[in-house]
N, C-alpha and C positions, 0 to 999 in steps of 0.2 A: 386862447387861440392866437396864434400869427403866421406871419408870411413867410412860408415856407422855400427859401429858393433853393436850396438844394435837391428838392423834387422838381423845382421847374428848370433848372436847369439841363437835368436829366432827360425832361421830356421837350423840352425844347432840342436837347442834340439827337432823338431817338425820331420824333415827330415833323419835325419842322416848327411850322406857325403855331400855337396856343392858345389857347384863349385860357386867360382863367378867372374864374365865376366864383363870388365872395359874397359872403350877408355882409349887407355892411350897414343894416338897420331891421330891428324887429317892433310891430304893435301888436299885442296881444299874444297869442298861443304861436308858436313854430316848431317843425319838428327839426332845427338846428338852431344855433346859438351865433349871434355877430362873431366872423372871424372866418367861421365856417368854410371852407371852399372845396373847388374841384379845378378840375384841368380838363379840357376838352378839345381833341382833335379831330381832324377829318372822318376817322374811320374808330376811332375810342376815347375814352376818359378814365380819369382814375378818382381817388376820393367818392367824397358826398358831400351834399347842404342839405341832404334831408329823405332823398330818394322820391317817388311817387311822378304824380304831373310836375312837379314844381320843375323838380330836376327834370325831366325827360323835355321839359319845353325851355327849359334854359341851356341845357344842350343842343337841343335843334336853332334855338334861336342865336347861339355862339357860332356855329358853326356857320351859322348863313353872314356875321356879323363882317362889316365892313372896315366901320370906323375903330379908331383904337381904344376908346373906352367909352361904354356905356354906363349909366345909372338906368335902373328901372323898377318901376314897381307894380306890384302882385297881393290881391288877396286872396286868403284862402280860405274860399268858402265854396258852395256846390258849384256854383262855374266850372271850379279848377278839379273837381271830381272831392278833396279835402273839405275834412271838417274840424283843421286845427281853431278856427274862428278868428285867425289874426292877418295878418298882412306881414312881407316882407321888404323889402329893399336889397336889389341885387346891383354889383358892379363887375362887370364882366371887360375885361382889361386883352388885347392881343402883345400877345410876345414871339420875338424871336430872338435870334442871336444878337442883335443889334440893340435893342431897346431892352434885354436883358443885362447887357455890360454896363447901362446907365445905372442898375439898383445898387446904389451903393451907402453905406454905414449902416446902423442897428436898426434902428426907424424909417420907414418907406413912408412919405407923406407926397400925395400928389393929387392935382385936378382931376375929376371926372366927369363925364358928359351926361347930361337927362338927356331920356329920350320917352317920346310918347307915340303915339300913331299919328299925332297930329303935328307934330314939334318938336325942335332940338333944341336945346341948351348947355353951351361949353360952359360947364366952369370956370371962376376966373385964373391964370395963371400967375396973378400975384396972393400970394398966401397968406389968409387973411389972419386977422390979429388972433384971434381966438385959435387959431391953430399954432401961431408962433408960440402961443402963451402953454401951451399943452405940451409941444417939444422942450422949451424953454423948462418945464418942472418937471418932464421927464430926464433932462439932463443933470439938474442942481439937487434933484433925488436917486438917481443912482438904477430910477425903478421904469422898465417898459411900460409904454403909455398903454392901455387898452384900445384895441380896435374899434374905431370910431368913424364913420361920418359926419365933418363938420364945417359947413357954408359951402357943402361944395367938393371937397375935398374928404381921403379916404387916407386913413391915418393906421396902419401897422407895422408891429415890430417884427424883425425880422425870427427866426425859429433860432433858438438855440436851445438843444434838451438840457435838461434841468438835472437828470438822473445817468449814473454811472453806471450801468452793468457788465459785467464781465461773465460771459459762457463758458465754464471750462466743457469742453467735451462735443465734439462734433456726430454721435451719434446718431442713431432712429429718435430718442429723447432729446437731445441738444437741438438734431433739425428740425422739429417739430416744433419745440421752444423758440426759434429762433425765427418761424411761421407766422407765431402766436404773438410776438411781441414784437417783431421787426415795424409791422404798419404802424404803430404808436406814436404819439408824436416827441413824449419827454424824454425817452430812451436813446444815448448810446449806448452802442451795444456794441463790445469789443468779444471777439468770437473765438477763441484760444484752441490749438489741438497739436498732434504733434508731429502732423505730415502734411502737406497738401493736398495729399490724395483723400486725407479724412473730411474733406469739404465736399458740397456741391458743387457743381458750374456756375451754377449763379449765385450770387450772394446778395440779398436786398440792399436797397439804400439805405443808408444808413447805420450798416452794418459791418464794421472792419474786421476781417479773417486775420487770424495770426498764426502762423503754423509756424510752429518752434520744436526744436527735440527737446528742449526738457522744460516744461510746461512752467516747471513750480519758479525757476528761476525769472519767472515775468511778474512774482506778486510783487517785490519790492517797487515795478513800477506804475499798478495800479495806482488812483488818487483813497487816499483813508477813508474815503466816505462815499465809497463804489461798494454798491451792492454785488454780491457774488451768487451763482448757483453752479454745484459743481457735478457734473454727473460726466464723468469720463468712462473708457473701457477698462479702466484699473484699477483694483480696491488700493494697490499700493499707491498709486497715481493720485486719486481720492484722498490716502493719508496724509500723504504729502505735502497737495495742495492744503489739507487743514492746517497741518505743522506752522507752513507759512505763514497762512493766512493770522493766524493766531499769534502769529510772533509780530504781521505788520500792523492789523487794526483794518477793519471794514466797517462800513455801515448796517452792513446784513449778509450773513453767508447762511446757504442753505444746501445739504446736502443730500443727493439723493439715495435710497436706501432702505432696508427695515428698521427695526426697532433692533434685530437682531445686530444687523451689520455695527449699530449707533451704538451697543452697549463694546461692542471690541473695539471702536475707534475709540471711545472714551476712554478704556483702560489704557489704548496704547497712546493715548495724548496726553495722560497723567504720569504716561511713565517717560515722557519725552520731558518733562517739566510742564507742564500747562495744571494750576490748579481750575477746579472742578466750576470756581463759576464763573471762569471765562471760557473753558469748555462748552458752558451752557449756551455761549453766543450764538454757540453755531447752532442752527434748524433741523433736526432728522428726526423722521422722515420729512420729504417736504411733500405737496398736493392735496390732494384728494382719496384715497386709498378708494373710495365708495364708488370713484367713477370708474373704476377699472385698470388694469398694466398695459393698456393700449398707446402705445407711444404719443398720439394724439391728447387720447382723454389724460394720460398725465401731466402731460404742455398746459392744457386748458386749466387742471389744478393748480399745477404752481405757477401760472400766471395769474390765478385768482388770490393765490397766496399772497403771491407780490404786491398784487396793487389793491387788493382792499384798502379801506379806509383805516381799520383797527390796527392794519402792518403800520400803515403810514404815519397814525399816531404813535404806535412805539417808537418809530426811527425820528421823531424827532423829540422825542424822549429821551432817547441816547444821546443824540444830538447836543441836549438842554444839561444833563447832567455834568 
């Protein structure tokens, strides 16, 4: 998990004030993980740390919140209605425009405030050694530090997805897919088609539309190691985009389809020059066949497709080879 600012900046210019609420310590059982967060405004919120009372009283108690940052802590046992059996540690931070332009580089490390019913406690604002010492090996390694609470201080890096996708195809299946995997947090998701008009109004965050007349001429600038799924209104369109793709190198392409459609692209990708077992890179069918041609239920397939654990070990199998 990390600190996502490109959702709160979003909701910072859509909302006004913010609050936003993070695990930033677990004992025992929880139904979310350190890192975790949400966003909560006046009149809504978006994410989760977990749902249930936790949430709905971290919500109420953000919204009532004064000061700029809170520490608090919660167990969860039949008090709170839950029977995770552990306890959390919440830090619930106010943002606006202003104290949003302060976040700056990879790493967000900063004081936070206890508070109890009885009692406040600022954190100190000189940053104590065991956190220098944590940035300090986060930097001379190369690797984001893990979200932490330490003396005081609430230590996360900032989000950047990890994964490349590329949508060819804005249809009923493309928007659906695009549903399905836009909330996610490791995904870029570059959304390709071949008019503006083949979009919706709204395009989620994190999600850049590209509308181009001639589609295929954008693989050369995907990155080699961008996953592809390709389902457009065109078998030719479809060919196409294989032809490319085939010629630039992907991490995973997956095409949507029969068995039937998959035996005549094969022939006409053998006959373009493509031997047969790099043909085999590409995916088709992709989904779920069993869940149904409901444009939904095949989003929820080849999103299952995607990020299972067995896909993910192939692709860094390819990766290794």
């Amino acid at each position: 998990m990390s600190f996502d600012r490109e959702a709160l900046r979003e909701a910072v210019e859509t909302h006004g004030k913010v609050v936003r609420v993070v695990i930033a310590g677990i004992k025992g059982s929880s139904p979310r993980e350190v890192g975790a967060s949400m966003l909560v405004w006046k009149d809504g919120q978006s994410d989760t740390i977990g749902g249930g009372t936790l949430e709905y009283q971290a919500a109420e108690a953000a919204r009532r919140q004064m000061q700029p940052s809170r520490l608090s802590h919660h167990a969860l046992g039949p008090d709170m209605g839950q029977c995770c059996g552990g306890a959390v540690s919440l830090v619930s931070e106010i943002y606006d425009a202003a104290s949003l332009a302060r976040l700056e580089g990879t790493v967000i490390a900063r004081p936070v405030a206890q508070s109890s019913e009885t009692d406040t406690l600022t954190g100190s604002h000189t940053q104590p050694m065991a956190v220098k010492r944590v940035l300090a090996r986060s930097r001379a390694q190369g690797v984001a530090p893990e979200p932490q609470l330490i003396e005081g201080w609430m230590i996360e890096p900032i989000h950047e997805p990890t994964r490349n996708l590329w949508i060819w195809g804005a249809g009923h299946v493309g928007r659906a897919l695009v549903d399905v995997l836009a909330p996610l947090p490791d995904l870029a998701i570059t959304w390709v088609d071949t008019g503006p008009e083949r979009f919706p109004d709204g395009i989620p965050t994190g999600v850049t539309a590209v509308p181009v007349a001639k589609p295929a001429e954008l693989v050369p600038h995907a990155p080699r190691d961008a996953e592809h799924l390709v389902l457009t209104y065109s078998h030719n369109l479809d060919l196409e985009l294989c032809n490319r793709l085939l010629l630039h190198d992907f991490h995973f392409a997956g095409l949507i389809g029969s068995a039937t459609k998959w035996a005549r692209f094969r022939s006409r990708l053998a006959a373009l020059g493509h031997p047969p077992e790099r043909i085999s890179r590409i995916t088709c069918p992709i989904g779920n066949p069993g869940l149904g041609k409901h444009p939904q239920m095949i989003a929820v397939g080849v999103a299952a497709q995607l990020l299972r654990p067995a896909r993910q070990n192939e692709l860094k199998k390819d990766l290794s080879a």
